[in-house]
Structure formats: C-alpha cells, structure tokens
N, C-alpha and C positions, 0 to 999 in steps of 0.2 A: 323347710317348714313341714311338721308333721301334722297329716290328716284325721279327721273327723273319725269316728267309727261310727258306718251309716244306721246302725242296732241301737248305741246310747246313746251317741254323741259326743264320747270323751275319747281326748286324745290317742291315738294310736302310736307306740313305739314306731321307728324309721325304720322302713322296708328296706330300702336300699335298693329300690326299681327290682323287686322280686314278684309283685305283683299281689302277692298271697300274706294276709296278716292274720296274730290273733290279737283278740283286744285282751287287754289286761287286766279289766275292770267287768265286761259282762263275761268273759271269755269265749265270743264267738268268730269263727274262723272266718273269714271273709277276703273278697278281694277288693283289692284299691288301685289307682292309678298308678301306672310309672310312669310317665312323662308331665305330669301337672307340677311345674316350680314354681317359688316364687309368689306373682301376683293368680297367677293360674287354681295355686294349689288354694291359694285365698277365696278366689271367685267358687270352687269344686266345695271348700267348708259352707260357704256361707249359704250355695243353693241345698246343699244337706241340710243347713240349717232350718229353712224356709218348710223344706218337704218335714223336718218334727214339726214344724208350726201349723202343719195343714196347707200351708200355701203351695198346694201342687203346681199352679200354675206360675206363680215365677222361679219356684225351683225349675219346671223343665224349661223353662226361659234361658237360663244359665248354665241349664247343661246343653242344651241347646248354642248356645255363644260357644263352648269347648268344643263341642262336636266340628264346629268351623276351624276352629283354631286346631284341634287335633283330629284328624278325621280318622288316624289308624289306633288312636287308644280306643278300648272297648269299654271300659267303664260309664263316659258319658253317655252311651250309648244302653247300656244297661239302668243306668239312674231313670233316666228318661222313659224307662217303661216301667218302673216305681213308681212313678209320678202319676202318670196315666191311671194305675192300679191303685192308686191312691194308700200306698203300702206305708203301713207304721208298724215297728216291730216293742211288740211286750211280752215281759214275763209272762212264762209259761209258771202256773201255779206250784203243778207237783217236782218239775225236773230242775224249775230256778232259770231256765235258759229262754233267750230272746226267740220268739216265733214271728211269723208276719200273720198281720192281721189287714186285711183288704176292704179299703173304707168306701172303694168308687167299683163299681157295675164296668168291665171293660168289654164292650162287645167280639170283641177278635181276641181268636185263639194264639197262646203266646207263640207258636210255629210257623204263624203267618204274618205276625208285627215285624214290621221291617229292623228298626232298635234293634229288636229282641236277637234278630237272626245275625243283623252288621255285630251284635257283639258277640257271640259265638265263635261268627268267621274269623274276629280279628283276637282273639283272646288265644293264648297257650296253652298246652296239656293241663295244667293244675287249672289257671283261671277257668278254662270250659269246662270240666269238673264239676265247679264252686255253683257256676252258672247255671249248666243244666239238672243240677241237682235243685236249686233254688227257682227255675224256671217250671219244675214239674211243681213244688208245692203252689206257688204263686197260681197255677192254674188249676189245681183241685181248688183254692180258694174263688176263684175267680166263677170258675161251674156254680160254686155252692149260692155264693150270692146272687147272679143272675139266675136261678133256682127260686130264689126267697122274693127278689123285686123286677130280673129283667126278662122273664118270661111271659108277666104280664098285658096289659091295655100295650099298643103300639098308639102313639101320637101324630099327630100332621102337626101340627103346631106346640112348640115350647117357649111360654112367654114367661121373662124376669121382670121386678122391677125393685124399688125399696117402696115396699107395699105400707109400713108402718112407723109413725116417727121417733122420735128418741123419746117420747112420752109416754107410746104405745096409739096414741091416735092415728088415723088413717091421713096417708097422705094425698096430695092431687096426683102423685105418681100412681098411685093406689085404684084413684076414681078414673082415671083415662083407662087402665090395664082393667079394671072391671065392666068398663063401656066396651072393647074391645074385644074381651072374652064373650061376654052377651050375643056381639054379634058375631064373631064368627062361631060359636056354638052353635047358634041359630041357622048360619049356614050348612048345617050338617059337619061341621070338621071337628076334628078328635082334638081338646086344646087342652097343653098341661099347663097347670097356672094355680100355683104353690096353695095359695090362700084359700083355692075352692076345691081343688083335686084331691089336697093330701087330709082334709077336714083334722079326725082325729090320731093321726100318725107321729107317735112320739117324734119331738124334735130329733132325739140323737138316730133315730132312723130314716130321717128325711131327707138328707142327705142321698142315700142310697138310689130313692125314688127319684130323686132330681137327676144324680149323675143317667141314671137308664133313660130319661125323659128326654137329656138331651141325646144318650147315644141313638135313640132312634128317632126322631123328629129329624123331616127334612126340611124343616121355618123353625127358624128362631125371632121373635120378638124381643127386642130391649126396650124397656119403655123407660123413660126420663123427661121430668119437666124443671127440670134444673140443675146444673152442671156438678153443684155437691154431692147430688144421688151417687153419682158415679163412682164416688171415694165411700162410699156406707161400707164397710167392711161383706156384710152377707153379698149385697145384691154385687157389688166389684168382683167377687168368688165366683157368684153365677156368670156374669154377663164374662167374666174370664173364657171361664170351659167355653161357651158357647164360641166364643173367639177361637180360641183351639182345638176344638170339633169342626170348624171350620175350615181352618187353615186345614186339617189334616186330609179335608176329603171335601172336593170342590161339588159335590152332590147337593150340600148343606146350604143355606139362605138365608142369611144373617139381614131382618129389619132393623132399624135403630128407629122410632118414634121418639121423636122431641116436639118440647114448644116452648116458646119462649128464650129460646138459647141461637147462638151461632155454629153455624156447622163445624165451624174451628174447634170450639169449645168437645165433642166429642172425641174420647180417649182415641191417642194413636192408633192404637188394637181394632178400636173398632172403624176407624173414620174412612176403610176401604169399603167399607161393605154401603147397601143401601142403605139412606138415610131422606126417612119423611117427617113434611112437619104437621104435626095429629092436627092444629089450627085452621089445616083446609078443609075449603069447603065439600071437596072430593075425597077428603082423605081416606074416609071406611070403604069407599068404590072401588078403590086402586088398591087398598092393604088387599082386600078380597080380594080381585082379580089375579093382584101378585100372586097371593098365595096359592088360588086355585091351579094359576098357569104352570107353578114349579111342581106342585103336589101330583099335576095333572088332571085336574079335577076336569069334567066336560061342563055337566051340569051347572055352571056358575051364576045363567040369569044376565050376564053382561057378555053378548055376542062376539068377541073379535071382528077384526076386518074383514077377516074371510075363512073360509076351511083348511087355508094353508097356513093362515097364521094359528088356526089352535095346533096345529100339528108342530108348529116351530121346535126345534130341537133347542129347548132350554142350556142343556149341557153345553155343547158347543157355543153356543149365542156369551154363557160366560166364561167358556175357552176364550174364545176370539177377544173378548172384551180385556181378557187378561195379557194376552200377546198385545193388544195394542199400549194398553197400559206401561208394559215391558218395553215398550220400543221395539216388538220382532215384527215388522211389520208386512215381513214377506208370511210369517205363518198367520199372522191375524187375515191378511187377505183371501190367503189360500180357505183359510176353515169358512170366509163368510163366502166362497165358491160352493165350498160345501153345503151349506145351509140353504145359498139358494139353490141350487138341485133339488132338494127336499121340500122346499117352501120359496117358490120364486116372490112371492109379494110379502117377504118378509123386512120389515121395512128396516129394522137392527143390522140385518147384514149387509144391504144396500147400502145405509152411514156408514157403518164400517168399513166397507172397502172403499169408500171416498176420500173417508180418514186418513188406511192406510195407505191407498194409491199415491197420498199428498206429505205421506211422511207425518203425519196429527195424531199425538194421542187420543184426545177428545177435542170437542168443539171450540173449547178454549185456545186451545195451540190455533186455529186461525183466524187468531186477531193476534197473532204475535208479530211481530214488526218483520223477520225476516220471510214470515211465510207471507204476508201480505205483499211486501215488497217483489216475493217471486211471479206469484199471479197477474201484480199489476205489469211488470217484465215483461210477460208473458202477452198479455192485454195488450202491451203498448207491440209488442214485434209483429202480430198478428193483425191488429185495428189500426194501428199509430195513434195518435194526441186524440181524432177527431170523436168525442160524446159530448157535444152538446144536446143532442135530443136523448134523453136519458133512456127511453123503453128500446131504442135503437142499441142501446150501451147495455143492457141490462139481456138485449136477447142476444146478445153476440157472446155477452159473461156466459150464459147459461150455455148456447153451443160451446163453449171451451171447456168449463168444466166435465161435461160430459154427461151420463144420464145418472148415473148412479146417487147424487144428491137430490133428482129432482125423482128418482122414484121411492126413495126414502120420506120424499115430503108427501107423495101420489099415496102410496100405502101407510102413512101411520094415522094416526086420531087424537083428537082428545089433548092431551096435555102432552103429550109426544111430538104431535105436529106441529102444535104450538112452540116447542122449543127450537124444535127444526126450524123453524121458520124465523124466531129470532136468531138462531144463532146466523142461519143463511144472510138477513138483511144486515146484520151490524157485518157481517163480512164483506158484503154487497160496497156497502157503503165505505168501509174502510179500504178498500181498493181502488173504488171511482176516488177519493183521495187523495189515493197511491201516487193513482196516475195521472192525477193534477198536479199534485205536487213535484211529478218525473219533470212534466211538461212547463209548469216553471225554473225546475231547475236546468232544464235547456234552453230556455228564454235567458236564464241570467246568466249560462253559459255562455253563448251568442252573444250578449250584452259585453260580457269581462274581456270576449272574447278581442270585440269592436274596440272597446276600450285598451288592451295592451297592446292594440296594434295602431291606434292611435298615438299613445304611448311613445311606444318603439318609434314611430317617426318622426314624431316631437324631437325625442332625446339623439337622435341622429340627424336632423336637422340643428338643432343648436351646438353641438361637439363638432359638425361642420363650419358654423359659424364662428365658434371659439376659437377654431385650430387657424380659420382664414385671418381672424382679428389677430391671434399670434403672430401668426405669418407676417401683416403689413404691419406691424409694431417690430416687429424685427428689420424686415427692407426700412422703414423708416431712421429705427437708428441707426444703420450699415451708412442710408445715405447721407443722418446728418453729419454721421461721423465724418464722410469722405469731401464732402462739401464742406466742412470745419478747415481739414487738413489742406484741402486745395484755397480757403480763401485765405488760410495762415501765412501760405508760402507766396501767392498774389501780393498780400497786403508787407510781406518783406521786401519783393522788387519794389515796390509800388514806393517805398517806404527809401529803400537803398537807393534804386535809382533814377527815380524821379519817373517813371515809366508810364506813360496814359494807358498803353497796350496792357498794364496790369491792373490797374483803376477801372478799366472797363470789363476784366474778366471778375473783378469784384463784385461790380452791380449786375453783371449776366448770371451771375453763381449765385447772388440773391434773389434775384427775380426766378432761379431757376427751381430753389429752394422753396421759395415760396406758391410756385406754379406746383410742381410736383407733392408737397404736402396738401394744399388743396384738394388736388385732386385727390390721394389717397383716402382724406375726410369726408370727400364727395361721394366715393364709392362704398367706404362704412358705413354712412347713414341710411346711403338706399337699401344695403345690404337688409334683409326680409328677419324678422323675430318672430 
C-alpha cells in the first residue's frame, strides 16, 4: 500500500523501504516510513489525513498508537511534532512549491522536543538531512508566531466551553463559564476564556491566542452542562489540546465542571483528570481553592489546615496519586514518605500510603470483596469471633489498621474529611460483616462437620447390620440344607426298615430345626437399626 504525501495528500509512488520520496504531483522531496504495511500504512494515511483536516489532536493520536507499535521508525515520531506545531503545508505563490505554514504557538524549542530529537536519533543519513533541514524552518516559523501571540499576557487559568448554540444564542454552558470567569477574575487570577479575552480578534487568528493560552496556563477549566457539548466540533478541538497539554507535562490541572450529567458520561480523555459538579453548594470555594493551591497562590482568603498544608508539594501529591492509580505501589508510598518530610500533616499522603501499604488504588478498592476478606482474616487471627460490643470491635479495627488512616481523617477538612470518613465506615462495616459471616461459616462448618460424622456412623452401623443379616441368611440355609439331607436319609431307614431309632432322629431334627431358626429370628429382631 502506497503512502499519503504529508504536503498534498496525494498518493506517493512505492519507495521500496528507501525511506526518502518525491511526490509526483507537488514535486516535493520528503521522507516516509519504511516499516508501516498493511493495516499500519492505513492507520499512518488516515492520521495524515486528520492533520489536513486540522484535527491535530487525533492525528497525533495515531501517530502516537505507531509510535508503540514501531518504536525504532522515525517518521511517527516526526508527524507527532507536526501535529503539536500544528503544521499545514501551501503553495508558495512566486516558486509554486509546498511551504509549512504553523497554525499552533509551540512553547519548546524543536532541540529540546523529545519527538523531534527520537527521530533524528533513529532516522539514516538521507532521512536526517530531510529532517533537520525541515526542523530548522519549522522553528524560524515557530519564533515568528510566539513573536506575534506567545510573548504576550501569561495566564493562571485557561477556561473552554461550547459558549454558543447552533443558532448563535448563548448557552447554559456559556452562563456557568461566565459565572466562573466573574469570580475567579475577581479573585485576582489571570483567566483566558475566548468570549471575553479575545473581544475583537479575527476568528482565523484566534486560533493562535488559544493554542498560547493553553501552552502557558497551569488550570484548565472545561465546563459542560450536557454531555453533547462534548461532541461541538470547536469546543471537542479545545478541550482536546487541553487533554494533551496535559498528558504531556504532569505541571498542568485539568478541571472538568459539569451538571446535570454522570461522571461516566465524561470523554475518556478527560475522565482521569478532576471532575466537579458546578450544582454544589461549595462548588466556587473548592474550584478557587484548587486553583490557588496549584497556581500557588497564598493570598486565597480560605486558610488551609495548617502551614504545612499550604506548603504541600502539589507536584508530588499528583506523582503519587498517579503511581497509585498505576498499581506501583511501592513508588506511590515511597513519594508519600516524601511529602510527609515536607509537610507532616498533609493529610493526601497519610491516605495514600494506607492505600498503598494495603495494595488500594483509591478508596473504592476497599470495599472490594478480597481486600475486605483480608482485614476481616486478619481481625479474626488477632481478636478471633468475639465483637459483640461494637466500640470494643471498632478500637481494636482502628489499632490494626494502623495510624496512617486515622491521621488522614485528624488532618483533612471539609469535604475531604467527609469522604474519608465515609469511605472509612462503609469499610468498617463491611468487615464487621466479614467476620460475621467467617464466624458463621465456621458454625456451619462444626455443624456439617457433626453431621458427616454422624453420618459415617449411621452408614457403618447399618453395612454391619447387612453384612451380619447376610451372614445368618447364609448359616441358615447351609443348616436347612443339612437338616433336609440328614431327615432324607432318617426318613429312608425309617421307611426301609421299619426303625423307631430313625423316626425319633426325625422329630429331634425337627424340633432341632425349628429351635435353631427361632433362635436366629430372635437374634435379628433385637439386632439395633
């Protein structure tokens, strides 16, 4: 299958894994993949395709999926800072030939992009040529724009939303994200937010201001009060970048404001990051706080716990959160070692090394059946059965788990400790359960126990009793047989020769017969059932 040419988009003649093509059709010299076959070279056309369409972000999506799948071809790795660069190439007026023209503000120098540098490394004499020759333009363009828009205002906050509806009226997306801006402007913080920042900025250059807005903003706001917003073509382009501005630099602070929706309903992309629901009655307290506490702010008016919690190392706090997520649960505890050095009454790294002491992503992993199961385990080898006085059962739980969950509850506040505190009792509770339900399953243990040993002697007492009824059913007919044949041969003399001596071994051999079968029927009936 022959590739795309990433200049017009029309077919390239077959390299034959040379690496190096010319198109046919614009005539410009470029490189293309050698190793993409197949459904490969399909997935490589179609995110080409995506990046003419503007869709920078699921084109690097898909160079992205190659990059896994090929990690030593350089090409995906070069697309991928196209994308970023937001690179479209047009006619050059006077000479006819394809130029790059840079549609997105990229804060980093193309020497320091990781992309930029993996494909270098991994490209051959000619490719790295093609490369760094198109690397050095890409980055005079790159100067010239953040010149024109990314030298300007720096932001603390970069808020999206679908501000306007298919009519042009204003939406309740629109009225939430203009409540929001109000007040955190009012708070003193720098907020870009399209509809009031950019006033009169031609559309086709707005663009530019957006992409610089998000590279330097360390908050991003998404606001959505209904799950279609999400699919608006503009605001789905914003709330992209901001997703992949994130992903690429864990600095950045992705909110999601909803109402009225399911946390489910939030795009994959976004649904790691935080997500509030604007309907609370706290909610402008907490967006603020968040924000101040990432941005740094001191001055915010809503005191922390204490001087150690303003100090908390943000950074770290979503290190660890990230490692526990990941299942690394030996790094997630080590970094909340860390944090607390820094900030002992920091109440995030106290849960989290509970968390991960216990093997728990989040608070949800225990209430999972086998993590409950272990506690109760545990409970029961250390207490055995005995909580019937509950606060008795409840402070032996609390010495076993240890300190770290109950200084997690000691140091937080507010809606933090409120969650702690539920997530702590439905665990409480699911455990004293546990180990109710351990302690009847060793009750019915003992029970079955009684019962197959009852059992067992039942069915060994009757296969006694069978085999004994066998037995006198056997000597029985052994005797009537012999007692037959001896009154046969009686009753011949008796018969032959007139013999009293045989007539009277007749009726002794019946009375004998009849004495010894009694008795055998005497002994079966007493015999025990």
């Amino acid at each position: 299958m022959s590739y795309v040419c990433k200049m017009c988009g029309k077919l390239l003649p077959d390299t034959e894994g040379s690496g190096i093509c010319e198109c046919e059709f614009c005539g410009s010299r470029q490189t293309v993949p050698k190793k993409y076959r197949e459904k490969y070279a399909e997935i490589y056309n179609r995110a080409c395709g995506l990046r003419f369409k503007t869709d920078f972000e699921g084109a690097e999506k898909l160079f992205s999926q190659l990059c896994v799948e090929f990690p030593d071809e350089p090409e995906g790795y070069w697309e991928k800072v196209l994308c970023r660069c937001g690179i479209l190439y047009e006619d050059e007026p006077l000479s006819g030939l394809k130029v790059p023209v840079c549609h997105r503000p990229y804060g980093i120098e193309l020497t320091d992009d990781k992309d930029c540098c993996t494909a270098l490394s991994l490209a051959d004499t000619e490719q790295s040529a093609v490369y760094r020759r198109e690397a050095f333009a890409l980055e005079m363009l790159r100067r010239d724009m953040l010149e024109r828009v990314g030298t300007g205002e720096k932001y603390d906050v970069y808020m999206c939303c679908r501000a306007d509806g298919d009519q042009g009226e204003m939406t309740e997306d629109g009225i939430i994200a203009e409540e929001i801006y109000r007040q955190l402007s009012q708070e003193g913080m720098r907020v870009f937010y399209a509809p009031e920042t950019l006033g009169n900025v031609p559309e086709k250059d707005s663009e530019s201001y957006i992409n610089a807005a998000i590279g330097c903003s360390p908050v991003m706001l998404v606001v959505s009060a209904e799950p279609g917003s999400f699919a608006s073509p503009r605001f789905k382009s914003e709330w992209g970048r901001c997703a992949s501005a994130a992903k690429r630099s864990s600095e950045k602070l992705i909110v999601v404001c909803i109402k009225d929706m399911d946390r489910g309903e939030v795009p994959a992309e976004l649904s790691e990051n935080m997500i509030v629901d604007v309907s609370g009655m706290s909610f402008l307290t907490e967006l603020i706080r968040s924000v101040r506490r990432h941005i740094g702010g001191d001055n915010d008016g809503f005191a922390e716990h204490s001087a150690a919690g303003r100090s908390t190392p943000e950074k770290l706090i979503r290190r660890m959160n990230i490692f526990l997520a990941d299942e690394d649960f030996e790094a997630a505890e080590e970094y909340s070692d860390m944090i607390l050095d820094a900030a002992p009454e920091c109440w995030q790294a106290h849960y989290a090394k509970f968390l991960a002491f216990n093997g728990c992503r989040s608070g949800n992993d225990l209430l999972l059946e086998e993590v409950v199961r272990s506690f109760a385990d545990d409970y029961i080898l250390r207490y055995g059965y005995d909580f019937n006085d509950n606060d008795a059962f409840e402070k032996q739980f609390v010495g076993m788990l240890g300190d770290s969950l109950s200084k997690a509850v000691e140091y937080s506040d507010g809606d933090d400790r409120l969650m702690i505190t539920t997530v702590y009792e439905r665990f409480l509770s699911a455990v004293r359960d546990a180990v109710f339900a351990r302690e009847q399953e060793k009750i019915d243990d003992e029970e079955k126990q009684e019962l197959d040993e009852i059992r067992r002697r039942h069915e060994k007492e009757e296969n006694e009793r069978q085999a004994d009824s066998r037995k006198r059913l056997m000597i029985r007919k052994r005797f009537l047989t012999y007692m037959g044949i001896a009154a046969g041969v009686l009753t011949i003399f008796a018969l032959a020769y007139k013999s009293k001596l045989a007539i009277a071994g007749i009726i002794l051999s019946a009375l004998m017969t009849l004495l010894v079968l009694a008795g055998l029927a005497d002994k079966n009936e007493k015999r025990p059932r």
